[in-house]
N, C-alpha and C positions, 0 to 999 in steps of 0.2 A: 967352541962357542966364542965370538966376537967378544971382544971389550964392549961395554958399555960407556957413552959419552960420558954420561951423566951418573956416575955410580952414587948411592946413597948410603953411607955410612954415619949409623947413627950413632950416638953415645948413650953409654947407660941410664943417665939423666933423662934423654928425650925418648927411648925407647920405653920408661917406665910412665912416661907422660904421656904419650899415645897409648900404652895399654890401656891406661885410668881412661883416656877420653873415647876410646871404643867400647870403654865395657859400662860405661856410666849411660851414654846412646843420649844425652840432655844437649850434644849441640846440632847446630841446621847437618840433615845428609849428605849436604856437600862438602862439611868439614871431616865429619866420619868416613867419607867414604876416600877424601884425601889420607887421612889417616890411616885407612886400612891397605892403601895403595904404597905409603913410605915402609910400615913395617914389612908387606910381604917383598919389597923391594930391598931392602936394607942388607947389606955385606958385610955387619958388623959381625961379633964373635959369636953369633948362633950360627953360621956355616954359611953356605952358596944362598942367594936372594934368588927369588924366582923371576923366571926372565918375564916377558912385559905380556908376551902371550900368555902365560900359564896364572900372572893374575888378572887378564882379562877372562879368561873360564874359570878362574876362583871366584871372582868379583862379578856379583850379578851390574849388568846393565851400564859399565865401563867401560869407553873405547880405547884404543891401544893410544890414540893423540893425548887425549885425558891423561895417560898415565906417564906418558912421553914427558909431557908438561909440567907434573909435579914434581917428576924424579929433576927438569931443569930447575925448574923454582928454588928447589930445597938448595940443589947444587951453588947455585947463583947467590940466593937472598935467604939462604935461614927457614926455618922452621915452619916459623907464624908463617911468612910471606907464601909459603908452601902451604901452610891449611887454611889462610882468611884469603877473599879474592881481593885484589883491587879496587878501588873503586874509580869511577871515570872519570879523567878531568874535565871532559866537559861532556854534553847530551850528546847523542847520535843525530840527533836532530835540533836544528835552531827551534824555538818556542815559536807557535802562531802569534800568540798574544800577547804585545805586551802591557805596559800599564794604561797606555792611552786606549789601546783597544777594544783590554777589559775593561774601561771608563766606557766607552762607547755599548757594548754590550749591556753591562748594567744598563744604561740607562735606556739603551731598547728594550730592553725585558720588563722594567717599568715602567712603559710609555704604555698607552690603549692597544689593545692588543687591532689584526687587521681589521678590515668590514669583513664579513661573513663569518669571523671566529671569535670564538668567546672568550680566549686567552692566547698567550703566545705558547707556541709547542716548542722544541726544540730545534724541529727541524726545519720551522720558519724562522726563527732566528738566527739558523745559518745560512739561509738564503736569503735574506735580509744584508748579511754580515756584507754580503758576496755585493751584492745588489747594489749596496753603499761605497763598495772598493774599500773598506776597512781590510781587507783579506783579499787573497787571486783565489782561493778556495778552502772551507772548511766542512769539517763532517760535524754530524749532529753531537758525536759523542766527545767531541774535541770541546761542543759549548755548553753543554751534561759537567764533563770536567771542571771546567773552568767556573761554573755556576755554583758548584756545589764548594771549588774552593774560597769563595766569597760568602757562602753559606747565605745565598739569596734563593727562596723559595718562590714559584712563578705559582705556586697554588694557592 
């Protein structure tokens, strides 16, 4: 059997701290199931760790990368770094809106709503948005978001 890159060798300390945090089941599935990923991994003095395949068929609904990944993590960064994720330094996506836009919004949404409607919908207000060049394009659910984090009610 090959070496493993990335061995994971726990100490008594963190192996007794993953037990508690597996058998308590109180944090998100994605930490527990990080956790039950290091201990069946682990080469410390309970004997051979099981290889990456054998706790993907122990482990429901874990891919072999998934496991790849946290035997890196642990290796690399510690423990926590290995069962909290990241978080992102910036969005995947720039923001449509920003404050002048949602200025603009507000104050369409407060304005008379068209001729033939009796309020503004959402999804005239993102064709409005468009209409005005405030935006090159937006969805109805993007101006739903945005309304609701201004907590302006169109009803």
């Amino acid at each position: 059997m090959p070496t493993k890159r990335y061995p994971v060798m726990l100490n008594p300390n963190q192996r007794d701290y993953l037990i508690h945090l597996t058998s308590s089941g109180t944090e998100s599935a994605r930490k527990l199931t990080r956790a039950r990923i290091l201990l069946k991994a682990d080469e410390g003095e309970l004997g051979p760790a099981y290889a990456d395949k054998e706790i993907k068929e122990v482990s429901v609904e874990v891919s072999i990368p998934t496991i790849s990944r946290t035997r890196k993590t642990f290796a690399l960064e510690g423990l926590e770094a290995a069962l909290i994720p990241k978080k992102r330094s910036k969005p995947s996506r720039p923001k449509k809106f920003d404050g002048e836009k949602e200025a603009h919004l507000i104050a369409l949404a407060c304005s008379e709503a068209p001729e033939g409607h009796a309020r503004w919908t959402l999804r005239l207000l993102a064709e409005k948005m468009v209409e005005l060049n405030h935006v090159s394009s937006v969805s109805h659910e993007t101006i739903r978001r945005t309304l609701k984090k201004t907590n302006l009610d169109l009803g």
